[in-house]
C-alpha positions in Angstrom: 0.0 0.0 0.0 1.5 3.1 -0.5 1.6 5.9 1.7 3.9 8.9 2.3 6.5 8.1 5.1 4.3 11.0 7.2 1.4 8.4 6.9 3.9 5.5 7.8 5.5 6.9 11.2 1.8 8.3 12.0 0.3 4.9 11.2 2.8 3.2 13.3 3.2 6.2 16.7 -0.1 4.8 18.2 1.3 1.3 19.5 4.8 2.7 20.2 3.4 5.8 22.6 0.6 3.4 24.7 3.7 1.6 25.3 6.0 4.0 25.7 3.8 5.7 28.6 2.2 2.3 30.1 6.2 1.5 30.1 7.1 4.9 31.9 4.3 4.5 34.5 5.5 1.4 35.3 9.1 2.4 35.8 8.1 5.4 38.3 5.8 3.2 40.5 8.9 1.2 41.0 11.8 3.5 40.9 11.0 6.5 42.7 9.6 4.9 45.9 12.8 2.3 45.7 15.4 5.4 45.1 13.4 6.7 48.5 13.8 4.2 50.4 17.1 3.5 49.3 18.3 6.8 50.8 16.1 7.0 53.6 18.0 3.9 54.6 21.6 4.6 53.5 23.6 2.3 54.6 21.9 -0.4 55.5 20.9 -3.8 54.0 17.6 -2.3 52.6 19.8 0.0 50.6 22.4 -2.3 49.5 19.2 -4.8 48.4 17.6 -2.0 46.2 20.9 -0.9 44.5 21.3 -4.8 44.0 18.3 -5.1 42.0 19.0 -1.6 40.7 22.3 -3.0 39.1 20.7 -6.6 38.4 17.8 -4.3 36.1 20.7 -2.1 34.3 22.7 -5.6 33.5 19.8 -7.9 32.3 18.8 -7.2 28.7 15.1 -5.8 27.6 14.8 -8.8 25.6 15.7 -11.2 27.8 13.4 -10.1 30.6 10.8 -9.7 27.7 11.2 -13.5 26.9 11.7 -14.8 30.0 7.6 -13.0 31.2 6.1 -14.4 27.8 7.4 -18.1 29.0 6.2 -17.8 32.8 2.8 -15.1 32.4 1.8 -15.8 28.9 2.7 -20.0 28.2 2.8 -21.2 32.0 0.1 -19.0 33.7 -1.5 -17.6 30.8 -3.0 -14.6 32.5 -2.3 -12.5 29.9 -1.5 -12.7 25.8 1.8 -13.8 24.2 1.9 -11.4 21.9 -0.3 -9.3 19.6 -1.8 -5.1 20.3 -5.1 -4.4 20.4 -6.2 -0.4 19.4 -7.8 1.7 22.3 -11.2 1.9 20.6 -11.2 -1.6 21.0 -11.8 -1.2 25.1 -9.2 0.2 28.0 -8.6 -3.1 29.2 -8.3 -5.2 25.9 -6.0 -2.5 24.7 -3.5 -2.8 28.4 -3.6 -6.2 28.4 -1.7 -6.5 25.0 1.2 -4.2 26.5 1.5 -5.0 30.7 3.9 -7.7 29.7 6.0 -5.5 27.3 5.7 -2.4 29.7 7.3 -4.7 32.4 9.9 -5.9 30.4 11.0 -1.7 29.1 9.8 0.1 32.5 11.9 -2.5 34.6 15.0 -1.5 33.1 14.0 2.4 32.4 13.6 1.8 36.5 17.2 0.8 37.7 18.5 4.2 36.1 15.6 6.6 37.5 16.0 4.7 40.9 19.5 5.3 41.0 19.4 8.7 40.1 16.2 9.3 42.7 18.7 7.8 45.8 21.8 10.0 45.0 19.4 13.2 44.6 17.7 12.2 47.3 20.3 12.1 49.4 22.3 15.0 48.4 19.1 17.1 49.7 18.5 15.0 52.6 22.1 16.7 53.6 21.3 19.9 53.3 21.0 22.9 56.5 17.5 23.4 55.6 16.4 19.9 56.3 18.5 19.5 59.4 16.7 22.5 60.8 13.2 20.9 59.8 14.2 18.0 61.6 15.3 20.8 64.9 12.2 21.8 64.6 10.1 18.7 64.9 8.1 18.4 61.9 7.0 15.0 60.5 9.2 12.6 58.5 7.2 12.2 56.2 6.7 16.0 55.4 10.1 16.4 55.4 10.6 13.2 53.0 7.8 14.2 50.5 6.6 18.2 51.0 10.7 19.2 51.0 13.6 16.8 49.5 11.7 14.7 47.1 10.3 18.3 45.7 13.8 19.9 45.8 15.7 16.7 44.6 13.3 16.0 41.4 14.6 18.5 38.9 17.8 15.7 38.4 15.1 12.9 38.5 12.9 14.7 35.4 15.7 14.8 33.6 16.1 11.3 33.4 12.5 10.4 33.0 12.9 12.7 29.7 15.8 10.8 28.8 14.3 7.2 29.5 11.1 8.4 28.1 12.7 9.3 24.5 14.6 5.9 24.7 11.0 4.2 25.2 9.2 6.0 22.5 12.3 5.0 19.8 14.3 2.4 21.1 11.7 -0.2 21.7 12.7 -2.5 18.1 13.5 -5.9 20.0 10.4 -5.5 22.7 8.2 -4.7 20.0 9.1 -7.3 17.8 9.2 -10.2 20.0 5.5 -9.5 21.3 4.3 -8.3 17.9 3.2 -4.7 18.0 2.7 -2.3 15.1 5.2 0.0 16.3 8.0 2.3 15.1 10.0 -0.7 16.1 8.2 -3.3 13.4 8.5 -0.3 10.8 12.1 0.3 11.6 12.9 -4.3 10.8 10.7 -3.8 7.6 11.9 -0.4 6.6 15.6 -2.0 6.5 14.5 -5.5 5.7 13.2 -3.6 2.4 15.9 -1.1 1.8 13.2 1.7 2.4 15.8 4.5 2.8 13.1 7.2 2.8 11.1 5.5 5.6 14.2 5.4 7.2 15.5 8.6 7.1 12.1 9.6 8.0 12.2 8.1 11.3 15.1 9.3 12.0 14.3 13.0 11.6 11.0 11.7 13.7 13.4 10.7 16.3 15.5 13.6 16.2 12.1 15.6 16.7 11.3 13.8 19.5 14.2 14.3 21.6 14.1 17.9 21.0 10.5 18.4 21.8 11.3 16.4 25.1 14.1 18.4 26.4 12.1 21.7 25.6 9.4 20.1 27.8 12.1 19.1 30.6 13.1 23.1 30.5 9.5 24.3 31.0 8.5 22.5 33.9 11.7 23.4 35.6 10.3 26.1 36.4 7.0 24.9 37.1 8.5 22.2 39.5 11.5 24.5 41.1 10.5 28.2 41.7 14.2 29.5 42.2 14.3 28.7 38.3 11.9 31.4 37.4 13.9 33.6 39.9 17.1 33.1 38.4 15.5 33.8 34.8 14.4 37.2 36.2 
């Protein structure tokens, strides 16, 4: 069918952004809580355990995590589909179910970074004058955890969700492959399997689009997030 390559990435962003963002959610339920906890506890054997897995989740490959939940969830249990996608209009959950098991296999390792990068901000907040006098003072932990340090330690930690978030939306090939979806992935293999150098140089211009859209969004909500960046711009 022919098409201009507009029409080819456009046809193809759908599956590749439901991913992308199922895969992204799934990496900041795990990460930032873990990267808290992980400083909270510096030191001890809950921190050493979370960097473990932190580590383990950089070294294993997207792939092999991706194959290794299709054999146990999708052959063994069968609670959810090998493989395949399913379009939104089709129903919330038919369209989730198609893209849990991919979104774990992308999100765990987009997680290790972000939790990494959440402990070191973390703590280099939980360090500062300001926070020692909140503790003088007697206010609660937990205000002090989430109302003052996580607030002033995630400008570092948006960066990196920007960064992981760009590597979802175009560096998915293998995940979507092995379970099948439509993506910009499955049009990259075909794009080179047919020689299509204007598909290709397409994407890549798409790509190049993306990431710069994604660090102009990063700079705006600086200064949403972190007043003293609106200050400093003054």
């Amino acid at each position: 069918m022919n098409m201009s390559v507009n029409e080819a990435i456009m046809s193809h962003i759908g599956p590749t952004l439901s991913l992308a963002i199922l895969a992204e959610i799934v990496a900041l339920c795990i990460a930032i809580p873990l990267g808290i906890i992980a400083a909270i506890k510096r030191g001890t054997a809950t921190d050493q355990t979370v960097m473990g897995f932190s580590l383990l989740g950089m070294a294993i490959p997207s792939f092999l995590l991706a194959l290794f939940l299709v054999l146990l969830i999708g052959v063994k249990l069968q609670w959810l589909p090998v493989a395949g996608y399913r379009p939104l209009d089709s129903g919330l959950w038919n369209h989730i179910k198609y893209l849990i098991m991919p979104a774990i296999s992308l999100g765990s390792i987009q997680a290790a970074l972000i939790a990494r990068m959440t402990r070191s901000s973390m703590l280099e907040v939980l360090n500062t004058n300001y926070i020692k006098m909140a503790r003088a003072k007697g206010v609660v932990e937990r205000r002090i955890i989430y109302g003052h340090a996580l607030q002033n330690a995630f400008l570092p930690i948006l960066t990196v969700i920007g960064i992981t978030f760009g590597g979802l939306v175009t560096g998915a090939v293998v995940t979507e492959t092995i379970f099948n979806i439509p993506g910009i992935g499955s049009l990259i293999i075909n794009s080179v399997a047919r020689r299509d150098y204007t598909v290709i140089q397409g994407i890549v211009l798409f790509v190049t689009f993306v990431y710069v859209m994604l660090n102009l969004i990063i700079d705006i909500l600086y200064g949403v997030i972190d007043p003293r960046v609106r200050l400093e711009e003054k």
